[in-house]
C-alpha positions in Angstrom: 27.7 -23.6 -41.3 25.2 -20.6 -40.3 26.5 -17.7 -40.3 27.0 -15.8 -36.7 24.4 -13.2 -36.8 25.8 -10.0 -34.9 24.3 -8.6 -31.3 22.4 -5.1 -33.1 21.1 -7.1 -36.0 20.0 -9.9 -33.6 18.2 -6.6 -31.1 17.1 -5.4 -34.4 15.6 -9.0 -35.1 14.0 -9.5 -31.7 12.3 -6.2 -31.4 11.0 -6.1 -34.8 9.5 -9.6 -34.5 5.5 -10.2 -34.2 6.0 -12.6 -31.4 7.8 -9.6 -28.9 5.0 -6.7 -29.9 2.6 -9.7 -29.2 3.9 -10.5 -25.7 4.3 -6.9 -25.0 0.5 -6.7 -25.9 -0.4 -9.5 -23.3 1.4 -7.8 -20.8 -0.1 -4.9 -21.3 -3.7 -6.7 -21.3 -3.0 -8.1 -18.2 -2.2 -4.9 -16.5 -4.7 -3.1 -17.6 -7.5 -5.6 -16.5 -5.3 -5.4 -13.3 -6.1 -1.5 -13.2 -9.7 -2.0 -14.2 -10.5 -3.9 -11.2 -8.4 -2.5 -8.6 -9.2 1.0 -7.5 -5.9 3.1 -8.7 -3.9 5.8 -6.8 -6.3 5.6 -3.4 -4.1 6.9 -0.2 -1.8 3.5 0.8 -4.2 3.6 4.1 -7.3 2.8 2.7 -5.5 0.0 0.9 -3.9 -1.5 4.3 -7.1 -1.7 5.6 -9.0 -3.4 2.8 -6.2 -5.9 1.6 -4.6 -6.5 5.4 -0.5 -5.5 6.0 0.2 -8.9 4.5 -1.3 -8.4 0.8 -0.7 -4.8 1.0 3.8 -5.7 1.1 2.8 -8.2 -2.0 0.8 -6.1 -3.7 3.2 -2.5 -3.2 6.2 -3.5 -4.8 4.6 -4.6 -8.0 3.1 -1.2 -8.4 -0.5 -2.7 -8.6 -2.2 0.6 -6.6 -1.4 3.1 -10.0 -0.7 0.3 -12.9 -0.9 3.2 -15.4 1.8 5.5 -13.5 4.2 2.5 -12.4 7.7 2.4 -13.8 7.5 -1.0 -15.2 4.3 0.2 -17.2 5.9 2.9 -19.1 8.9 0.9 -19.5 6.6 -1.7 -21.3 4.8 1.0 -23.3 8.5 2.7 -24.6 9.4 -1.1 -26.1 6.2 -1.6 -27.5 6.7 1.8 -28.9 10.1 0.9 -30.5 8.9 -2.6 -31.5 6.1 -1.8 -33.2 7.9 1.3 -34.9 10.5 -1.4 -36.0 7.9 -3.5 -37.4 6.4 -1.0 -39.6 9.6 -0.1 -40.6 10.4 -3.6 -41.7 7.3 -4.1 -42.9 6.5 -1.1 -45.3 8.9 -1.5 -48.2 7.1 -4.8 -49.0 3.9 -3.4 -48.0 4.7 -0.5 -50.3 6.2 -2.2 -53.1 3.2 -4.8 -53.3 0.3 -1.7 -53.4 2.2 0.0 -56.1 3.2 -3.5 -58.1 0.7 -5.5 -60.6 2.6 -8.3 -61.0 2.9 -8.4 -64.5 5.7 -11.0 -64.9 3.1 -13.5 -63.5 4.1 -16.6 -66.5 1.5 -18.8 -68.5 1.9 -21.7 -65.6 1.0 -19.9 -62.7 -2.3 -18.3 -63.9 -2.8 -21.8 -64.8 -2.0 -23.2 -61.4 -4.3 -20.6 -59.3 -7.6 -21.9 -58.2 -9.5 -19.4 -60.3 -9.0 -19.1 -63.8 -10.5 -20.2 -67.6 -9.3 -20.0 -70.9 -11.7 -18.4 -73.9 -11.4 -20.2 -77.4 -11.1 -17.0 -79.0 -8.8 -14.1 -78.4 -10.2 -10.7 -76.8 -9.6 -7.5 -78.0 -7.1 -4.8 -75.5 -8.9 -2.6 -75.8 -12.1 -4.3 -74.7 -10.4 -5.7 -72.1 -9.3 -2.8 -70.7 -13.0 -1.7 -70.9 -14.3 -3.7 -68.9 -12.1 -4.0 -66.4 -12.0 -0.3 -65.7 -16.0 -0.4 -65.5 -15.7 -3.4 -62.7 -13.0 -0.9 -60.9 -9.7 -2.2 -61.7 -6.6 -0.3 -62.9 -4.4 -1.8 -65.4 -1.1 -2.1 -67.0 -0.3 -4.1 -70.2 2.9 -5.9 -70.7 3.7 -7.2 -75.1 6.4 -9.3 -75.1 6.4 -12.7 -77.8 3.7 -11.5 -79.8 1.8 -12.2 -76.5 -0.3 -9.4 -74.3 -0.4 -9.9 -70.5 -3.4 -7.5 -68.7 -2.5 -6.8 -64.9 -5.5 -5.5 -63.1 -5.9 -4.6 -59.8 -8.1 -3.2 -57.1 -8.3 -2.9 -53.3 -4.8 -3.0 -53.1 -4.7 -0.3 -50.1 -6.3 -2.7 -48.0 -2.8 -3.7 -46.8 -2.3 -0.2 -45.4 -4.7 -1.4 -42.9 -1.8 -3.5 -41.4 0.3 -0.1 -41.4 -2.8 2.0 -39.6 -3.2 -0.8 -37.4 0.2 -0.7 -35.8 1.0 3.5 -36.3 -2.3 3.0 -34.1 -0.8 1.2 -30.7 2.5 3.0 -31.3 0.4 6.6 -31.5 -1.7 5.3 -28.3 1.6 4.6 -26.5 3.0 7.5 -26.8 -0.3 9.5 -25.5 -0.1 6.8 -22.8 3.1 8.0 -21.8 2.6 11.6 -22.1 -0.6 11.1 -19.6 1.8 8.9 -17.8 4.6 11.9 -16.8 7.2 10.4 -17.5 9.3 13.2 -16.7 8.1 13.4 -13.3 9.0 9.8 -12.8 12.7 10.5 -14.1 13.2 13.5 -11.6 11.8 11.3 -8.9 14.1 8.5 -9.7 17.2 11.2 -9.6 15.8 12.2 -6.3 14.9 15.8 -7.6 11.4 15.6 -6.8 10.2 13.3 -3.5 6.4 13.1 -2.2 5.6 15.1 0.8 4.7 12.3 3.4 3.8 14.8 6.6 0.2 16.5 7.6 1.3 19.8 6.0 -0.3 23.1 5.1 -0.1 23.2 1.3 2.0 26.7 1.4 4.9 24.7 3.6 5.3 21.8 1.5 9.2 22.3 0.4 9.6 22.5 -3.4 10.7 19.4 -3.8 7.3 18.2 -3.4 5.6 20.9 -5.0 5.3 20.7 -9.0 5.0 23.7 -11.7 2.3 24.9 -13.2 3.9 23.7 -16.7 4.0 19.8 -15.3 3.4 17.8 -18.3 0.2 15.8 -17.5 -1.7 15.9 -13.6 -4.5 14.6 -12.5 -5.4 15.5 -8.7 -8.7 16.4 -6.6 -9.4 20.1 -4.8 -12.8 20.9 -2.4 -13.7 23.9 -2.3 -16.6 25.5 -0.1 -18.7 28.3 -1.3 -17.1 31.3 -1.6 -13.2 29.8 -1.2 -10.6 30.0 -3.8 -8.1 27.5 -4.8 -5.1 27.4 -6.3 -3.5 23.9 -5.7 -4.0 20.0 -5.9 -3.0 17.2 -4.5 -1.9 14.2 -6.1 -1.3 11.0 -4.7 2.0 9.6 -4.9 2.0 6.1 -2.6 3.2 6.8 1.1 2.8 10.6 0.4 1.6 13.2 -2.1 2.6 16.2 -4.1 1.6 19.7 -4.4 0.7 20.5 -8.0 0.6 24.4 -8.6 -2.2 25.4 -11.2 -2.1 27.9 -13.8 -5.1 29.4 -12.4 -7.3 29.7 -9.4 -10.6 28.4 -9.0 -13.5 30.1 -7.2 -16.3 28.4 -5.9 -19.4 31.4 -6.3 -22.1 28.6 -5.9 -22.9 24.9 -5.5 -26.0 23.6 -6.7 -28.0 20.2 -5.9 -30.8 18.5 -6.5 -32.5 15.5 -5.0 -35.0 12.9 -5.8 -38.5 12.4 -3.5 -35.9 9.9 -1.4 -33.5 12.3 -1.0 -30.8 10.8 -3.5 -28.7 12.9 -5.2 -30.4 13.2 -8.8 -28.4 16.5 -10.0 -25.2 18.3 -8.9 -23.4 21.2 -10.7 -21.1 24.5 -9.6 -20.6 28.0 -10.7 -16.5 28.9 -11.1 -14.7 31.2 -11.8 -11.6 30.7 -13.1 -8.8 33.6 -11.7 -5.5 34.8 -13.1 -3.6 34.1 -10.1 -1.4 37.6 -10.1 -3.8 39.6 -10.8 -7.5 38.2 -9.3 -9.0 39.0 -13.0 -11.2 36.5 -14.0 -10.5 34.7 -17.2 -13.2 32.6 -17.5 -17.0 32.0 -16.2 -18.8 28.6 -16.8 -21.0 25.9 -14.9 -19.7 22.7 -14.5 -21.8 19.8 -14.4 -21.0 16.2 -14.2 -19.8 15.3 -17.7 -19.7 19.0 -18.9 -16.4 20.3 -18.0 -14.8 23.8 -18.3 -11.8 23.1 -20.4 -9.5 26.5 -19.9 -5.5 25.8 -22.2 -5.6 22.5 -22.2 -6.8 22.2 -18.5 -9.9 20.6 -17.6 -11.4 21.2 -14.7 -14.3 18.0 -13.6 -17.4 18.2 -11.2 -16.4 15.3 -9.5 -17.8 15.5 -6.5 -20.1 17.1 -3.4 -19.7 17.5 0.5 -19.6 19.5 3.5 -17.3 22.9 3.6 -17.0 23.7 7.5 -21.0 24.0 8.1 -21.9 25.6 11.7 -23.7 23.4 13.9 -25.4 24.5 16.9 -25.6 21.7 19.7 -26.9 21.2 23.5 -24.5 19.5 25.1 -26.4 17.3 28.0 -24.0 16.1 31.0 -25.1 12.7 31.8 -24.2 12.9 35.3 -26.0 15.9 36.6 -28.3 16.0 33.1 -27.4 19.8 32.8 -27.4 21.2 28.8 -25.5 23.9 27.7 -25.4 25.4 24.4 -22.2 25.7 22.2 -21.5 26.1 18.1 -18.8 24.0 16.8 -18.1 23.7 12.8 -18.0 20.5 11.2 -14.6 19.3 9.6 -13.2 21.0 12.6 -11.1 19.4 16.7 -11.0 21.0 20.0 -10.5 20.0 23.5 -13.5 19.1 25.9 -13.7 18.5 29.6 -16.2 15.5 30.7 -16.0 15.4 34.5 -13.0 16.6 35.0 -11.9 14.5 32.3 -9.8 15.4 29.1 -11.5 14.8 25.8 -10.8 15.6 22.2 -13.9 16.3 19.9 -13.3 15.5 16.5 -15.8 16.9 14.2 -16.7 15.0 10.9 -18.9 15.8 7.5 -22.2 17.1 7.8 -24.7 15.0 6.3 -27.9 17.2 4.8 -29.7 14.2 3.7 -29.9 10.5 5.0 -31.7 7.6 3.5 -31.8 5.3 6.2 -33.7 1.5 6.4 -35.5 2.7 9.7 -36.5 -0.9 10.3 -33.2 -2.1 11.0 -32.2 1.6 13.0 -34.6 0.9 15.2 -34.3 -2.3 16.0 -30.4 -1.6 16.4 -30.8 -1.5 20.3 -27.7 -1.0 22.3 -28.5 -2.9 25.6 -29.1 -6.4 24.4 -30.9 -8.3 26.8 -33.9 -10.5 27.3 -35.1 -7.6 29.5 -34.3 -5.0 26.9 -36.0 -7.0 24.0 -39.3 -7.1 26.2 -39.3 -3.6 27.1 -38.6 -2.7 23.5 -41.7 -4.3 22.0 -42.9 -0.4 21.9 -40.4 0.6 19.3 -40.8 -2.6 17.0 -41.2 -1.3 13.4 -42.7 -3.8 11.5 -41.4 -3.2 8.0 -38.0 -4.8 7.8 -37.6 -2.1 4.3 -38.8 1.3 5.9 -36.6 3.6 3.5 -36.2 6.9 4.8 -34.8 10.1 4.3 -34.5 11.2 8.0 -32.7 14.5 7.6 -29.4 15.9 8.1 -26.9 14.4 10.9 -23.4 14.7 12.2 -20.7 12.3 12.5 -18.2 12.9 15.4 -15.4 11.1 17.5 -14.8 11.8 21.4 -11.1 11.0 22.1 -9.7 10.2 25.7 -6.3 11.3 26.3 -5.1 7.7 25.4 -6.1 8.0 22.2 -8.7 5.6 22.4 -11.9 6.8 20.4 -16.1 6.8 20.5 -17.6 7.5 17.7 -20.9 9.1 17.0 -23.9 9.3 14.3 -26.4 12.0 15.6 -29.5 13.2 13.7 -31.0 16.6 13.3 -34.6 15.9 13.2 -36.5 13.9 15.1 -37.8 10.6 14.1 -41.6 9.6 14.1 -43.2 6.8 14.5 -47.0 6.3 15.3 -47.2 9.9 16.5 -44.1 10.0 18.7 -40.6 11.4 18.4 -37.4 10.6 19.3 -34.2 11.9 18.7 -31.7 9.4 17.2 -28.1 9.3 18.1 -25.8 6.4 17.6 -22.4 5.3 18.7 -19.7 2.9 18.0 -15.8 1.8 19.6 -14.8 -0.1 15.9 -14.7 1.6 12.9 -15.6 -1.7 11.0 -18.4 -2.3 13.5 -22.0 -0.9 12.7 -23.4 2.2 14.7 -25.5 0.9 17.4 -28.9 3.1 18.2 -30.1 4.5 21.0 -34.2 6.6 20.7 -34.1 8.7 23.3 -38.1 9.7 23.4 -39.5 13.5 23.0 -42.1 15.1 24.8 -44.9 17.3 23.1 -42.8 20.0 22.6 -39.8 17.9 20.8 -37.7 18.1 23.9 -35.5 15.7 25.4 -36.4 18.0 28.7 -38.9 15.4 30.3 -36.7 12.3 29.5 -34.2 13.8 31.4 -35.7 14.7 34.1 -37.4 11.0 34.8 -33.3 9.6 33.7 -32.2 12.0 36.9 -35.3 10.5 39.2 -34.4 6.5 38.1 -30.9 7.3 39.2 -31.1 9.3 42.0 -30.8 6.3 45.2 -32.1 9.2 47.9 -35.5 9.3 45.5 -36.2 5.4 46.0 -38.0 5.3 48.7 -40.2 8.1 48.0 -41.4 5.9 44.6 -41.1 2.9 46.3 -43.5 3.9 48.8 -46.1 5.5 45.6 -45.9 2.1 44.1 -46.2 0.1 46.8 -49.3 2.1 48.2 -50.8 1.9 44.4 -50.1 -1.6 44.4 -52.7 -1.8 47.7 -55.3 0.3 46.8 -55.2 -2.0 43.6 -55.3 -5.3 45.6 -52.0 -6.6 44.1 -50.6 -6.8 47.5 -52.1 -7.2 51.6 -50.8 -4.1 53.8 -48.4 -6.6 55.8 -46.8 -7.1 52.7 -46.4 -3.5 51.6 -43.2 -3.0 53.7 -41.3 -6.0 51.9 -43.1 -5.1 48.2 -41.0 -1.4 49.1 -37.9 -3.5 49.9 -38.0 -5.4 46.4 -38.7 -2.3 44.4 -36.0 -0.1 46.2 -33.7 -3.2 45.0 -35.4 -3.6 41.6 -34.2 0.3 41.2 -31.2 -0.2 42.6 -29.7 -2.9 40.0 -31.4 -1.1 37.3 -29.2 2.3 38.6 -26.1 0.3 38.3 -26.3 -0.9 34.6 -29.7 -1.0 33.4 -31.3 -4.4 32.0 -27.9 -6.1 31.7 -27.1 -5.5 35.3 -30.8 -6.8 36.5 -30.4 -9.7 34.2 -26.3 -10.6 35.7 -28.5 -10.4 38.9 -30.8 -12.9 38.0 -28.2 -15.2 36.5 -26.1 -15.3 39.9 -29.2 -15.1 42.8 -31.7 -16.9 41.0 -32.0 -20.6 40.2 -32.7 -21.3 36.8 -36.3 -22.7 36.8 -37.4 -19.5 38.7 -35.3 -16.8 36.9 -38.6 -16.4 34.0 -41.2 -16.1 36.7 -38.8 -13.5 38.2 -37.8 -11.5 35.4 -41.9 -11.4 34.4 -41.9 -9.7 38.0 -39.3 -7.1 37.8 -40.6 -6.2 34.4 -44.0 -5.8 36.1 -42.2 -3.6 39.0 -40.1 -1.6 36.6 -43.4 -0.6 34.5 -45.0 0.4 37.8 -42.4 2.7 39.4 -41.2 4.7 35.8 -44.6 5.6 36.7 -43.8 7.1 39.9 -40.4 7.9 39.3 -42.0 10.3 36.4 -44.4 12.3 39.2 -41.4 12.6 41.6 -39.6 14.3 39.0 -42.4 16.8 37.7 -43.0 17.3 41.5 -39.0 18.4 42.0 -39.3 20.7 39.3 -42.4 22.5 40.5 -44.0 20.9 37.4 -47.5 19.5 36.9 -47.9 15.6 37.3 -48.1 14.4 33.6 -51.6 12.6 33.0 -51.5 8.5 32.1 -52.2 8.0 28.4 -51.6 5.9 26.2 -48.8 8.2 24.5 -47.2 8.3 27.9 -46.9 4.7 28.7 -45.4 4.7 25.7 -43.0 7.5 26.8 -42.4 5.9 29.8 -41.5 2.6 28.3 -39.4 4.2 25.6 -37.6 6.1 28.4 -36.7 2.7 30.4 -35.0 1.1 27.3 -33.1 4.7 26.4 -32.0 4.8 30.0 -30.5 1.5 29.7 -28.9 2.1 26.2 -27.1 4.9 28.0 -25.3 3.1 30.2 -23.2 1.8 26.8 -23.0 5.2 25.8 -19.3 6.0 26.6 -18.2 9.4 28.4 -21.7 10.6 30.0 -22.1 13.5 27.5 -25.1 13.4 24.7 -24.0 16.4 22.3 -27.3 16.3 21.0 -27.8 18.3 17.5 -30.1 21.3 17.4 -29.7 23.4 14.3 -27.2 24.0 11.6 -26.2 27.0 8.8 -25.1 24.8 6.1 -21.9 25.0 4.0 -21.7 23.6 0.9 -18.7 22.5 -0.5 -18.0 21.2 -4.4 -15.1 18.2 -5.3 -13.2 19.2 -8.3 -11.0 17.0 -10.4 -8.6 18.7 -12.6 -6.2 17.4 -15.1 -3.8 18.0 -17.9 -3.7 15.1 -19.8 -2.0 16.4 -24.0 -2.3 12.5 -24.6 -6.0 12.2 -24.3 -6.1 13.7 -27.8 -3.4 11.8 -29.2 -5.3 8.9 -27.6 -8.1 9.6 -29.8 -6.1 10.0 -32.9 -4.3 6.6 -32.2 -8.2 5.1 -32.0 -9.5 6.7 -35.2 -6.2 5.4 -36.9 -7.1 1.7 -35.2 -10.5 1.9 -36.4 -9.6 2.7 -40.0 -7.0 -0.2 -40.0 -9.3 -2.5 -38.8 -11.8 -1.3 -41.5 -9.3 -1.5 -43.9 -8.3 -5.1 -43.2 -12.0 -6.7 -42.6 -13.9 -4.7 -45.4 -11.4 -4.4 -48.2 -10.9 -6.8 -50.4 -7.8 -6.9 -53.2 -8.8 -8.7 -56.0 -5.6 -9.3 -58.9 -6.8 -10.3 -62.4 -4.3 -11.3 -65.5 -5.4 -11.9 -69.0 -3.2 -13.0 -71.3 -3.9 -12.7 -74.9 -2.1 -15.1 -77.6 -2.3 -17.6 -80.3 -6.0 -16.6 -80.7 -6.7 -18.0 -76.9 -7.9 -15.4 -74.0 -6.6 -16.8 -70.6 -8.3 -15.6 -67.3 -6.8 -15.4 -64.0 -8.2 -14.4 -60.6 -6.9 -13.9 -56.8 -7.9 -12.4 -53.7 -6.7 -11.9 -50.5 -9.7 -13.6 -49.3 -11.4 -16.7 -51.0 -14.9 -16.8 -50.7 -18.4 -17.0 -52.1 -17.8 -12.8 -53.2 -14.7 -14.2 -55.2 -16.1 -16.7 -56.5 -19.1 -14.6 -58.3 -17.1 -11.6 -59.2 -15.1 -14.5 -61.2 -18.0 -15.7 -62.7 -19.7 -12.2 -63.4 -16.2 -10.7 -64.9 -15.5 -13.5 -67.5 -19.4 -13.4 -68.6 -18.6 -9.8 -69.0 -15.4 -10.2 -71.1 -17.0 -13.9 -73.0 -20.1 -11.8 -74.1 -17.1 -9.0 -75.2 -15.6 -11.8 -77.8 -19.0 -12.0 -79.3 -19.7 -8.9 -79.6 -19.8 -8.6 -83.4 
C-alpha cells in the first residue's frame, strides 16, 4: 500500500514541480502577448468607444486594460516566484553534488557498457596520464584500490549551473516585475486605504485618499507643462478614475524646442527643465531632455514623451451670418465660455492649436458640404486634380459650439489661406459626429485675402428686397445679348426672382427638392442646365448691387472673378449646413508651446536587467558548455578508456578519438 503523502509535503511537491513553473510560464506568455497588443492603462472612455459597452463589461473584469498592474498578474508572478525558488532549492544539492563529484566508483562494467570507450594492450603510466589530461583541460582524481588505478577526469562540469542561472533568472525578473508592479499600492487599495479619484477635480482638492507620497514605490504617470509653468504632480490612471502622485521635485518648463521636416512632420523634439526642490524653489538639477535621453534625478526619470498646445492666444473675427457683421475677440485655446448667437445661448469650447497641418488637399477640397447635382456642377472650379496633393497648410484650430441642450458642432478652421491656381480661400470645416469626417467648406478671398467681398455678395443673394433690382440687370443683359425678345423680359425677371428665391432658402439642395417635386422627370436636366445658366448670370449682378450698396467700385469681369463668383455660389450653399450662423473665422495667433512629460520610478527596471544578464549567462551556459567525464582504469597490464558527455555528437566523438591517440602515442613513448 502507498503511503499517504501529507498536505505541506504534497504543496511542497506541487509547487516545486517543472510542470506548475511551466504552466505559470504559459500564463504569463499569454498575458503578456495580451498586453503587447492591447494599448494598457488608456482612460476606460477611450476604451468604450473603441471596443463598444458590450466588449468593454467582458473585457473589464479580466483586467485586460493594465495586464501588468492587475491583481491576478502579480498573484501569478508571487507563485512563480515561490515555485521556481522551490525548484532551485530542490534542485541544487544534486546540481551541487554532481559539479563537485568525479564519479570515481564508476566499476570495470559500466565503462565498458558506455558508447565510448577502448581498451590499450598495454598499461599507461599515472603519471602520463595525468599529463595529458591536464593539457586537454581536465582535472583529476585517482582512486588505487586491488592493485588497480581508476583516473576520474572532468571538465565543463559548471555547465549545469546554467540550469541554476536560468531559473534565479525568472525568479529575479519576478520580483523586479512586482516591484514596478506596486504591489503595495494594490494592497492599500484592496483595504480601502487608498481609492482613485473618479471626479473632474483640481489636483490641490483631490482628498488624500487619492493622492500618493512622494516615497510611492514605483509610478509611472504623464504631466504637460507649457513654457514657463511648473509642476509638481502626475496623474496616473487607475480604471474608472485616477490618482494624484506627489513628486519629489518640481519640474520647470524654461523652453520647448521643435523641429520639422520640409512637410512639416515633426523630425526633432526636446525641452529644457529644471528640476526644483519643492520647499525651497532651488534648483537641483539642469538638463535637456530629448526623446530617449532622459534626466534621471534619485532614481526618478523624467521622459520627453510628448508635444502640444499650452493655452496659445488666438485672435478671431467672429462673422454673424445673419446680418454678416465681424467683430474681433481673443479667446485661448484649451480654454470654454458662453456665447450668444441671435439671442441664442451657446458654449464655445476651445480645443488644441495645431501649428502645423499636413493635409491631402485633394480630398479637402473635394469634401463639399452641399451635395448635390447642382453643387457638383458649380464646383467644377475648385476640382484639384491630384487625388495625393500633400500639404502642410499651416496652423488651425479645433473648436466645439454647444446649444444649451448639449448637443454639439464641431469645427476645424485654418489660419492661412489656401491657394490654388492663384486664388485663396480660407478653409473651415465642421462636423455633428465625432466619428464622422470634417466636411469642408472654401469660402473664396479677394485681393487683399479678405473674406470682405464674399460677404458682401452672401448679404446681396439673400437679401429678397435686392431681387428685383438684379433680376431686372440680368434680364436687361440678357436682351441686349439676344438671349431673350423684350416681351419676354418681364417673365425672364419672374424666373430669376424665383431662381433666387429657392436658392435663399437652402441653396443647391433646395433648388434641386424644387425640381424633384414641380418638374417631370424628362424635363428636370434641361431645367436644372437653365437655372445653372440663370444662377451664373445674376451672382454677376448680385455682386454690382452689393459694391453699389457699399459705395464701392463695380468689380471688373475677369477671369479670376468668375472664378470668385462661382466659388462664392458653392460657399454660399455650404453655409446653409453650417450650424449656428456664426463663422469664427481665425486671424492670428501668439503661440504657446507646451512639452508631455512621462515620469516614473520604476527600482525593478534594474533588477529587470540583472535577472536578463543572469538569463543570458544560463542560456550560455547550457548551449555552449559542454561536460565531458573521462575514466581510465589501469590494471593487469591493460589501459581501459572511457568517455561521456552531456551531449553526444560529432565534437564527442573526435575529442575521443584525439585523447586516446594522445594517451596510445604516451604507451609508446620509449
Amino acid at each position: 500500500m502507498t503511503p499517504k503523502t501529507s498536505f505541506p509535503k504534497a504543496l511542497y511537491e506541487l509547487f516545486s514541480s517543472m510542470r506548475f513553473a511551466v504552466s505559470l510560464l504559459t500564463i504569463l506568455a499569454i498575458s503578456s502577448i495580451i498586453g503587447t497588443v492591447l494599448k494598457q492603462n488608456e482612460p476606460y472612455a477611450n476604451y468604450k468607444i473603441e471596443f463598444g459597452e458590450f466588449w468593454f463589461q467582458v473585457f473589464h473584469p479580466l483586467g485586460l486594460f493594465d495586464v501588468y498592474h492587475s491583481a491576478w498578474f502579480l498573484l501569478i508572478l508571487s507563485f512563480l516566484v515561490l515555485s521556481t525558488s522551490l525548484c532551485i532549492w530542490r534542485q541544487m544539492p544534486g546540481i551541487w553534488k554532481d559539479i563537485r563529484g568525479y564519479r570515481e566508483n564508476a566499476s570495470n562494467n559500466s565503462l565498458r557498457l558506455m558508447s565510448h570507450n577502448i581498451e590499450l594492450n598495454n598499461e599507461l603510466p599515472t603519471e602520463d596520464v595525468i599529463d595529458t589530461l591536464a593539457d586537454r583541460g581536465y582535472r583529476s582524481r585517482i582512486r588505487e584500490e586491488n592493485g588497480q588505478v581508476l583516473i576520474a577526469a572532468k571538465k565543463g562540469s559548471f555547465q549545469r549551473l546554467g540550469y541554476v542561472f536560468a531559473h534565479a533568472a525568472i525568479v529575479v525578473i519576478c520580483i523586479g516585475g512586482l516591484l514596478d508592479g506596486n504591489v503595495p499600492l494594490k494592497l492599500t487599495e484592496l483595504f480601502g486605504f487608498k481609492t482613485p479619484e473618479t471626479r473632474d477635480l483640481p489636483q490641490s482638492k483631490v482628498p488624500p485618499q487619492s493622492r500618493l507620497p512622494e516615497d510611492n514605490l514605483s509610478f509611472r504617470g504623464n504631466v504637460t507643462l507649457p513654457e514657463g509653468s511648473v509642476g509638481d504632480v502626475i496623474f496616473l490612471n487607475a480604471g474608472q478614475g485616477y490618482f494624484v502622485q506627489d513628486l519629489p521635485f518640481a519640474v520647470r518648463l524654461n523652453k520647448f524646442y521643435i523641429e520639422h521636416y520640409s512637410t512639416g512632420q515633426p523630425k526633432l523634439f526636446a525641452s529644457d527643465i529644471d528640476l526644483l526642490d519643492k520647499k525651497t524653489g532651488t534648483v537641483l538639477k539642469r538638463a535637456k531632455v530629448e526623446v530617449n535621453k532622459p534626466l534621471i534625478y534619485k532614481g526618478v526619470a523624467v521622459y520627453q514623451a510628448s508635444f502640444g498646445d499650452g493655452g496659445s492666444l488666438l485672435k478671431m473675427q467672429r462673422w454673424n451670418l445673419n446680418n454678416h457683421s465681424a467683430q474681433a475677440f481673443d479667446v485661448r485655446s484649451q480654454s470654454s465660455q458662453s456665447m450668444q448667437i441671435n439671442g441664442q445661448a451657446y458654449q464655445l469650447e476651445m480645443g488644441d492649436f495645431r501649428p502645423f497641418n499636413i493635409e491631402n488637399m485633394g480630398k479637402v477640397a473635394n469634401n463639399a458640404m452641399a451635395v448635390s447635382k447642382f453643387a457638383q456642377a458649380m464646383a467644377s472650379a475648385q476640382a484639384v486634380q491630384s487625388e495625393h496633393n500633400l500639404k502642410n497648410i499651416g496652423p488651425s484650430i479645433q473648436f466645439k459650439l454647444r446649444d444649451k441642450n448639449g448637443q454639439a458642432t464641431e469645427y476645424l478652421n485654418y489660419f492661412a489661406p489656401f491657394f490654388e491656381n492663384g486664388a485663396g480661400y480660407a478653409v473651415t470645416g465642421m462636423r455633428t459626429e465625432v466619428a464622422a469626417p470634417f466636411q469642408f467648406i472654401r469660402i473664396p478671398l479677394d485681393k487683399d485675402m479678405e473674406p470682405a467681398t464674399f460677404m458682401r455678395l452672401r448679404a446681396s443673394l439673400l437679401d429678397k428686397s435686392l431681387y428685383p433690382e438684379i433680376a431686372r440687370r440680368t434680364a436687361a443683359k440678357a436682351f441686349q445679348s439676344g438671349g431673350i425678345t423684350k416681351e419676354g423680359e418681364a417673365q425672364f425677371k419672374d424666373v430669376t426672382i424665383g431662381v433666387l428665391t429657392r436658392f435663399s432658402e437652402g441653396g443647391f439642395p433646395a433648388i434641386e427638392s424644387f425640381l424633384d417635386q414641380k418638374v417631370p422627370k424628362e424635363q428636370r436636366q434641361t431645367v436644372a442646365q437653365t437655372y445653372i445658366k440663370i444662377l451664373q448670370g445674376t451672382v454677376i449682378d448680385a455682386m454690382d448691387v452689393a459694391q453699389g450698396k457699399a459705395g464701392l467700385p463695380v468689380l471688373p469681369i475677369d477671369e479670376a472673378q468668375y472664378r470668385f463668383l462661382m466659388d462664392s455660389l458653392v460657399a454660399v450653399s455650404s453655409l446653409y449646413e453650417y450650424g449656428p450662423p456664426v463663422w469664427l473665422q481665425a486671424s492670428s495667433f501668439d503661440e504657446v508651446k507646451a512639452s508631455g512629460f512621462q515620469i516614473t520610478r520604476a527600482p525593478g527596471q534594474n533588477i529587470v536587467y540583472l535577472g536578463s544578464l543572469l538569463l543570458v549567462i544560463g542560456i550560455f551556459s547550457m548551449f555552449y558548455i559542454r561536460e565531458n567525464r573521462v575514466w581510465v582504469r589501469l590494471a593487469a597490464g591493460k589501459t581501459l578508456i572511457a568517455m561521456s558527455s552531456n551531449r553526444k555528437n560529432s565534437d564527442l566523438d573526435r575529442e575521443f578519438t584525439e585523447l586516446t591517440t594522445d594517451l596510445a602515442a604516451k604507451g609508446k613513448t620509449p
